[in-house]
C-alpha positions as CSV (number, residue, x, y, z in Angstrom):
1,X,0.0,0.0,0.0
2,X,3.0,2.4,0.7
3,X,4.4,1.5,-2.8
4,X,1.1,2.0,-4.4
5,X,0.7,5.8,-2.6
6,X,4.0,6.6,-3.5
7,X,3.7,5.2,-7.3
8,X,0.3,7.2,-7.7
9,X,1.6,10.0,-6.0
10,X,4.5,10.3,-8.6
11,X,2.6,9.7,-11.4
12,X,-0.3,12.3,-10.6
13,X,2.6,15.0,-10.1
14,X,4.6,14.3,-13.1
15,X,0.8,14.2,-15.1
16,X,0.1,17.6,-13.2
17,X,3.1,19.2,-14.6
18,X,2.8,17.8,-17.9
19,X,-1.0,19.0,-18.1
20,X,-0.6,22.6,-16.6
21,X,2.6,23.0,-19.4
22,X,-0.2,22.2,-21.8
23,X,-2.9,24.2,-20.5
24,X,-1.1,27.2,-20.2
25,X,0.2,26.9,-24.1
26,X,-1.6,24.6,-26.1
27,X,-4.8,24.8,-25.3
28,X,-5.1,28.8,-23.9
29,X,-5.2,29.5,-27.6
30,X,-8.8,27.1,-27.6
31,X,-10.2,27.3,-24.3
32,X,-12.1,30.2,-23.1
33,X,-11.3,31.8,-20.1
34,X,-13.8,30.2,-17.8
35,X,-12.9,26.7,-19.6
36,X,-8.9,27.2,-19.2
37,X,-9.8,28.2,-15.0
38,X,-11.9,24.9,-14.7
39,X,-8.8,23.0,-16.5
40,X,-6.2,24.6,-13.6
41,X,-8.3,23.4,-11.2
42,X,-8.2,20.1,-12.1
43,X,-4.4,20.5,-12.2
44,X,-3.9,22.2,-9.3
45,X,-6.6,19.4,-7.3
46,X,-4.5,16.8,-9.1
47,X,-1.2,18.4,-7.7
48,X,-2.3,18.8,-4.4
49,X,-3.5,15.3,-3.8
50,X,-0.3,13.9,-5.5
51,X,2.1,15.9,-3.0
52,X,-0.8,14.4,-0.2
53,X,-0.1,10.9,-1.8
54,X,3.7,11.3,-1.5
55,X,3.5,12.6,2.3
56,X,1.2,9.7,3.8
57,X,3.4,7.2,1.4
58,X,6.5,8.1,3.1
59,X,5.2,9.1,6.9
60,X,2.5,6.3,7.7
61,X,2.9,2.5,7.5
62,X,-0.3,2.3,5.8
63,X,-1.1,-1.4,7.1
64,X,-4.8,-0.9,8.7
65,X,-7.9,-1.0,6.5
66,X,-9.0,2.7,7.3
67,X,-5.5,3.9,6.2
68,X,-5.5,1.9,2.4
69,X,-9.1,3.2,2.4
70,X,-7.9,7.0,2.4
71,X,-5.1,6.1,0.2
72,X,-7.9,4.9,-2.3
73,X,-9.8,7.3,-2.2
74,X,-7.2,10.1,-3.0
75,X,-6.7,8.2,-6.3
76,X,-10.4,7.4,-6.9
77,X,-11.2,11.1,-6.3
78,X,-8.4,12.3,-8.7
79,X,-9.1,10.5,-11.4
80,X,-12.8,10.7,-11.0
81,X,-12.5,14.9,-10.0
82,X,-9.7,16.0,-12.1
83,X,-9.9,13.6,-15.4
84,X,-13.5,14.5,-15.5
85,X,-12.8,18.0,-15.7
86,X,-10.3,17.6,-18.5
87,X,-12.7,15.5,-20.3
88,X,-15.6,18.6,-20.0
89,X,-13.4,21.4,-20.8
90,X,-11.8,19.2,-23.6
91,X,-14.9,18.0,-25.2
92,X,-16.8,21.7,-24.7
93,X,-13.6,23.1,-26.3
94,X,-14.7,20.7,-29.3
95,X,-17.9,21.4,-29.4
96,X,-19.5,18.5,-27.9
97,X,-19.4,18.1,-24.4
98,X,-19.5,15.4,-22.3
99,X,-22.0,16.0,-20.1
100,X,-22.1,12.2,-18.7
101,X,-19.1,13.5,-17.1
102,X,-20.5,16.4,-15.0
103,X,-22.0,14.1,-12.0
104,X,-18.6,12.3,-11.7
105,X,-16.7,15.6,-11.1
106,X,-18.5,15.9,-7.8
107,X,-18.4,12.3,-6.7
108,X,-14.4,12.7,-7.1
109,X,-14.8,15.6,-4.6
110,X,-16.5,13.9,-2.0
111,X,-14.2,10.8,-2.5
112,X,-11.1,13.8,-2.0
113,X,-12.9,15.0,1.3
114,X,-13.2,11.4,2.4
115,X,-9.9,11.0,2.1
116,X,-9.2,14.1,4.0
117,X,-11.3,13.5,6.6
118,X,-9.6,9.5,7.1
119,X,-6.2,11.5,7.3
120,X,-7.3,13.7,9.8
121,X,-8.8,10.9,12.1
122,X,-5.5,9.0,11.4
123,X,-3.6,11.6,12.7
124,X,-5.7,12.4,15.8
125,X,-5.7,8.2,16.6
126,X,-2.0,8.6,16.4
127,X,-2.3,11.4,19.0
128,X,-4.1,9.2,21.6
């Protein structure tokens, strides 16, 4: 489970990078404003939950079933949050958008909070 945080938490930064360079050059010249701010936040969601992925890959042991559950469900709600978005903006930029994709943006966020919220009570059990 530590491997597996660590592996998506590489992966999700080195994709963040890779899909911000693009944003801001590629596809400014396509998207309109509100479009190209939707597309940065998936990046910057993406970003944050990779560095998040990286931190609890290299600080907790990750061995109890409430711990690998937050780990999945920081890359559950990234792929489901943040890919939807780039498929939206993408396919609206295109002309035909995939609105099949707008109730999955928000079920990616509540995954994202869950896995906030096990994180947090992880942290406070290791306080007791």
């Amino acid at each position: 489970m530590v491997l597996l945080a660590q592996i998506f938490g590489a992966l999700f930064g080195l994709l963040a990078v890779i899909f911000g360079a693009f944003g801001a050059h590629a596809l400014k010249k396509i998207f309109t404003k509100d479009q190209l701010k939707s597309f940065e936040t998936g990046v910057k969601y993406q970003m944050y939950h990779a560095l998040v992925l990286l931190m609890v890959g290299f600080n907790f042991n990750l061995d109890t079933g409430h711990q690998a559950a937050m780990v999945y469900c920081f890359i559950i709600g990234v792929i489901l949050f943040s890919f939807s978005i780039y498929g939206l903006t993408l396919s609206s930029a295109k002309g035909k958008k995939w609105k099949f994709l707008g109730p999955i943006t928000p079920l990616g966020g509540l995954l994202l909070v869950a896995g906030w919220a096990l994180l947090l009570y992880n942290l406070i059990r290791n306080l007791i």
